[in-house]
C-alpha positions as a printed Julia matrix, in Angstrom:
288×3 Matrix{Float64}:
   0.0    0.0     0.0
   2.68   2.19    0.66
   4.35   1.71   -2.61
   1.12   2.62   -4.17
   1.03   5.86   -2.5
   4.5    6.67   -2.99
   4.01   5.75   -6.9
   1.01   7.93   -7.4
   3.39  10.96   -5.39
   5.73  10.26   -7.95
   3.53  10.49  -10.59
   1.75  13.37   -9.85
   5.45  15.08   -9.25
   5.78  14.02  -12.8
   2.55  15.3   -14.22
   3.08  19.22  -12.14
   6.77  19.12  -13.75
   5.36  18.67  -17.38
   2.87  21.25  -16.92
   5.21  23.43  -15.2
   7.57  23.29  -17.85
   4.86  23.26  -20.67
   3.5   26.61  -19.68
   6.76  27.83  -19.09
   7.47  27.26  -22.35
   4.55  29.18  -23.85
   5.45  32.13  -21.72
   8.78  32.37  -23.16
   7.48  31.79  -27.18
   4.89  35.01  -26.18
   7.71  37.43  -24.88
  11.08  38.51  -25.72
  13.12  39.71  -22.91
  14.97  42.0   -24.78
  11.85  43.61  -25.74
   9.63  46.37  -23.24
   6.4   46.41  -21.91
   4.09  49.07  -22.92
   0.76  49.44  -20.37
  -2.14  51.34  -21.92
  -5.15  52.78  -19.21
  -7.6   55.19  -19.61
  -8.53  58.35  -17.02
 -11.77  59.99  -17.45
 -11.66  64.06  -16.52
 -14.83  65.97  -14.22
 -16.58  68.17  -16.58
 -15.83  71.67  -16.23
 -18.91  72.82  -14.88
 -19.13  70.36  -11.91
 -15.7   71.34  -10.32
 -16.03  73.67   -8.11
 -13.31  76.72   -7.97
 -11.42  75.32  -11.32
 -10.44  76.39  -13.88
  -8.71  75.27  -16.91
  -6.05  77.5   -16.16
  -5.5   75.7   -12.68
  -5.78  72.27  -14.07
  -2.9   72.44  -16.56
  -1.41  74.05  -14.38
  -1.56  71.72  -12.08
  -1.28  68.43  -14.38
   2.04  69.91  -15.47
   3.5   70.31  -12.04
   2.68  66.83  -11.2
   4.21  65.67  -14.64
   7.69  67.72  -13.79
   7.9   66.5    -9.89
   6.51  62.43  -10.51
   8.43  61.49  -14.1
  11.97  62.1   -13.03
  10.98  59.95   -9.85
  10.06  57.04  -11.48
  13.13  55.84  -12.47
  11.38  52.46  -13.86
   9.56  54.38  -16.39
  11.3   54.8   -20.07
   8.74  56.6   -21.59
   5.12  58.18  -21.32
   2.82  59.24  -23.95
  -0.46  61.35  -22.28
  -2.98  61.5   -25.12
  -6.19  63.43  -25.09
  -9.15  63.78  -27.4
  -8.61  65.0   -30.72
 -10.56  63.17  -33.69
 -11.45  59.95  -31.49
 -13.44  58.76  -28.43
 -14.83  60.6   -25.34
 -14.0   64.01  -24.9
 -13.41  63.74  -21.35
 -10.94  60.28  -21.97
  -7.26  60.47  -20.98
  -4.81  57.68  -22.75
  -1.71  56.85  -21.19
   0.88  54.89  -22.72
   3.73  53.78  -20.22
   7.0   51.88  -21.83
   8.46  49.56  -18.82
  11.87  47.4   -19.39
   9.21  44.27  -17.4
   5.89  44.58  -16.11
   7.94  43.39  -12.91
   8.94  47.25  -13.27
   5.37  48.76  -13.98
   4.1   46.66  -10.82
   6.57  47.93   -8.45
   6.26  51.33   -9.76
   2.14  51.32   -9.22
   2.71  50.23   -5.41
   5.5   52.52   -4.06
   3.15  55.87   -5.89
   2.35  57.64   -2.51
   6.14  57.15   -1.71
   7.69  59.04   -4.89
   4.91  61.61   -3.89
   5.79  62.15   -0.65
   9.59  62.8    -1.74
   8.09  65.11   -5.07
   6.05  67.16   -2.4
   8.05  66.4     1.02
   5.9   68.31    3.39
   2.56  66.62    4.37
   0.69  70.21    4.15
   2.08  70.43    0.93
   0.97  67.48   -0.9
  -2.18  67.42    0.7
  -3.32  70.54   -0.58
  -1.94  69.81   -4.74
  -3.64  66.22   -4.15
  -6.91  67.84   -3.41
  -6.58  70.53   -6.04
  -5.1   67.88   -8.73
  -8.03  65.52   -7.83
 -10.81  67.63   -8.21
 -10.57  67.55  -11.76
 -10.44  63.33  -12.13
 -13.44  61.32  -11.98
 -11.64  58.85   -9.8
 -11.72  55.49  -11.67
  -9.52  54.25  -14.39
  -9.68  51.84  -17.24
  -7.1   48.92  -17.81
  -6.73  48.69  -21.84
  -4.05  46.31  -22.23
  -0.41  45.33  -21.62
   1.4   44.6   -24.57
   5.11  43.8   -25.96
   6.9   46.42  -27.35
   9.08  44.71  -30.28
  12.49  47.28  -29.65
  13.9   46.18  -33.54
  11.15  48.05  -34.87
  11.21  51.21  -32.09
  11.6   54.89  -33.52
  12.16  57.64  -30.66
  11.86  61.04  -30.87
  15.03  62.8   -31.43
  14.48  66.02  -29.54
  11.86  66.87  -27.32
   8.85  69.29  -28.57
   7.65  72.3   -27.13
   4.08  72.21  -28.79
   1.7   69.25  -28.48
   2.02  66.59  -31.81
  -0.54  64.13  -33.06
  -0.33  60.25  -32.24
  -2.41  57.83  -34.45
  -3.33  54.16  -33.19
  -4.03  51.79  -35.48
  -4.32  48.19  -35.21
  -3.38  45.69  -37.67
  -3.35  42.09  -37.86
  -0.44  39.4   -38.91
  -2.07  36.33  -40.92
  -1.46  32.89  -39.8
   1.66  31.53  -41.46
  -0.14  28.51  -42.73
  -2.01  30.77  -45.02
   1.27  32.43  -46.28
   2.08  30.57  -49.46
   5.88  29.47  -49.35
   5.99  32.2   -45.88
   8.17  31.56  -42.92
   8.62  33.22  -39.97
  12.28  33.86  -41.01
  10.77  35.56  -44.56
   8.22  37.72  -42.76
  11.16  39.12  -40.32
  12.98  39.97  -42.91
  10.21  41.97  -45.5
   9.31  44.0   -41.95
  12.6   44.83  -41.51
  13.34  46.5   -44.55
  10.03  48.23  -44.48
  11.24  49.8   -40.85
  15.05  50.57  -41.96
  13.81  52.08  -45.05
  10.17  53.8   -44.96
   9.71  54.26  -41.12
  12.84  55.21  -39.9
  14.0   57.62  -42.99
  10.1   59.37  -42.86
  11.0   63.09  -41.68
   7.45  63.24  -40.79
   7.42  60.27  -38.07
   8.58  61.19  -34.73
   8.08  57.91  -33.11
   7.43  54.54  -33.74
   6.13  51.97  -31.24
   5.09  48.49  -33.06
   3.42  46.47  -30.22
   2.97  42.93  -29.96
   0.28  40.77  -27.86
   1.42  40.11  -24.42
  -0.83  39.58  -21.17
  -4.28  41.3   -22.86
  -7.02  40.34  -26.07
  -6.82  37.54  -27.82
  -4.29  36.29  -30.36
  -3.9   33.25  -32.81
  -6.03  30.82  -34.32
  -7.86  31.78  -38.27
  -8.39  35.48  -37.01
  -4.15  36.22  -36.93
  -2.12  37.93  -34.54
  -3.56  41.91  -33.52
  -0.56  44.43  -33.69
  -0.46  48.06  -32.84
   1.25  50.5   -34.36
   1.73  53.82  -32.11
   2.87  56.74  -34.94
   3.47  60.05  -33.21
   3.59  63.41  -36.05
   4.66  66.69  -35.52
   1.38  68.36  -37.07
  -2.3   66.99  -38.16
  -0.88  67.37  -41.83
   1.56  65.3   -41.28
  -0.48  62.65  -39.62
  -3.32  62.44  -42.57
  -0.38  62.35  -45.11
  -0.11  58.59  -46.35
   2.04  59.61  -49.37
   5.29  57.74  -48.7
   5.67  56.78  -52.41
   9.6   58.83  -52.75
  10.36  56.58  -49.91
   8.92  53.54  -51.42
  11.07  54.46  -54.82
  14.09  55.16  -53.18
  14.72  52.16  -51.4
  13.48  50.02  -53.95
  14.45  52.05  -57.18
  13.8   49.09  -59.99
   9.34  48.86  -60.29
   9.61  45.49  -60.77
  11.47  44.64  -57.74
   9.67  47.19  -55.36
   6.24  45.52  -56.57
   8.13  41.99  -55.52
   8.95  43.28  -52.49
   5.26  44.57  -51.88
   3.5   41.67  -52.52
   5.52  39.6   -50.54
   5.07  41.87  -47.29
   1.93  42.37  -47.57
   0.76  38.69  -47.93
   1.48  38.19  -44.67
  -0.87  41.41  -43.15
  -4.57  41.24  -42.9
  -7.39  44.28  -42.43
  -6.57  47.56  -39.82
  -8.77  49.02  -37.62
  -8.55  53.01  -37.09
  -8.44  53.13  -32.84
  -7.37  56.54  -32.4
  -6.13  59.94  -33.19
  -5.24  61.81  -30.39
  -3.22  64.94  -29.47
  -0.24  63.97  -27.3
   0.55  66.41  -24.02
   3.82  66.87  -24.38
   4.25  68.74  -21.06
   2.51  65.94  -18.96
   4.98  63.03  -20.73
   8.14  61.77  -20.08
């Protein structure tokens, strides 16, 4: 009886290690460590008309000075992108992008918050009265979009940092299934998107930034429908941002027709459909 016991222990040791190592495995095929995280939430602002004592003067005012005490204290966090309404959504809808070397980094940035604001505002009197001012203007709940990869071979930063507000378009795309890819491969596809980044997105004067992110912890991915990838595009003015005209670029880089329609077809085999998800005006002052 006792070797029975010690059998089915064994077993079941067995059976915890396979699935232990199994899912470890599909963790590690979904993220890159050499890649970022990128967490996207939503704020929602007060109308103007039920704050009492604001003013729109006072709330940038004080948005900004919490932007240029709290981002030089998180030390985790790369990069920020604060988006408001422009062309898309609610009017009163806040997007905030937040590039993170892990989400191990996001997390432990999230739960030591009132400690980097008690060392931006270091008196208790202090920071009790901009919290109270600050939140006044906040509805007080937040929305969790998604937490995605951000692929780093096909990241464009800004070069300089811009005084006025630019424009940052969303747009989601979607990666067929290789299986549907005649004579595609993985290897192939890395290679066609490659090119496209070296030599349309990264030598476009009008981009200012690139972000190409990936599924991570969020949605759904795989199967018949393909794999959902965002594309964050920040411009300098709206111009610029409804300007699709790349076609120098395109004829540059690929100077021969013939092979610059090769080259096309073969990238785009493997994309499907996009979906338009936003076009918003990025606070420059309130990101980091």
């Amino acid at each position: 009886m006792k070797q029975i016991k010690e059998s089915r222990m064994i077993i079941k040791r067995i059976v915890c290690l396979c699935i232990c190592i199994s899912v470890t495995g599909i963790l590690q095929a979904q993220y890159n460590p050499d890649n970022h995280v990128v967490t996207i939430s939503k704020y929602y602002l007060k109308a103007m008309k039920d704050i009492e004592d604001g003013s729109r003067e006072e709330r940038k005012e004080s948005f900004e000075e919490e932007a240029k005490k709290m981002n030089p204290l998180k030390e985790k966090l790369i990069s920020s992108m604060v988006l408001g309404h422009y062309w898309s959504g609610a009017s009163n809808e806040v997007v905030e992008l937040n590039e993170w070397a892990s989400i191990a980094d996001a997390d432990e940035t999230i739960r030591t918050t009132a400690d980097t604001r008690k060392k931006a505002w270091r008196k208790d009197e202090d920071r009790e009265e901009f919290m109270k001012k600050f939140n006044k203007y906040w509805v007080g709940k937040h929305t969790d979009v998604a937490i995605l990869e951000l692929n780093m071979d096909y990241l464009k930063r800004s070069s300089r940092k811009h005084k006025e507000d630019t424009f940052v378009t969303i747009v989601q795309y979607t990666l067929v299934p290789l299986s549907t890819v005649e004579d595609g491969s993985a290897e192939e596809r890395k290679e066609l998107q490659q090119a496209f980044f070296d030599n349309i997105v990264k030598k476009d004067g009008t981009i200012i930034s690139y972000m190409y992110l990936q599924h991570y912890w969020s949605g759904s991915a795989g199967g018949p429908e393909g794999w959902p990838i965002i594309v964050i595009t920040e411009y300098a003015s709206i111009e610029d941002a409804l300007n699709e005209d790349n076609s120098a670029l395109w004829e540059a880089a690929w100077p021969d027709e013939e092979e610059r329609k090769a080259y096309s077809k073969k990238l785009f085999a493997y994309w499907g459909g996009h979906k338009d998800l936003g076009l918003h005006a990025k606070k420059v002052n309130l990101s980091k």
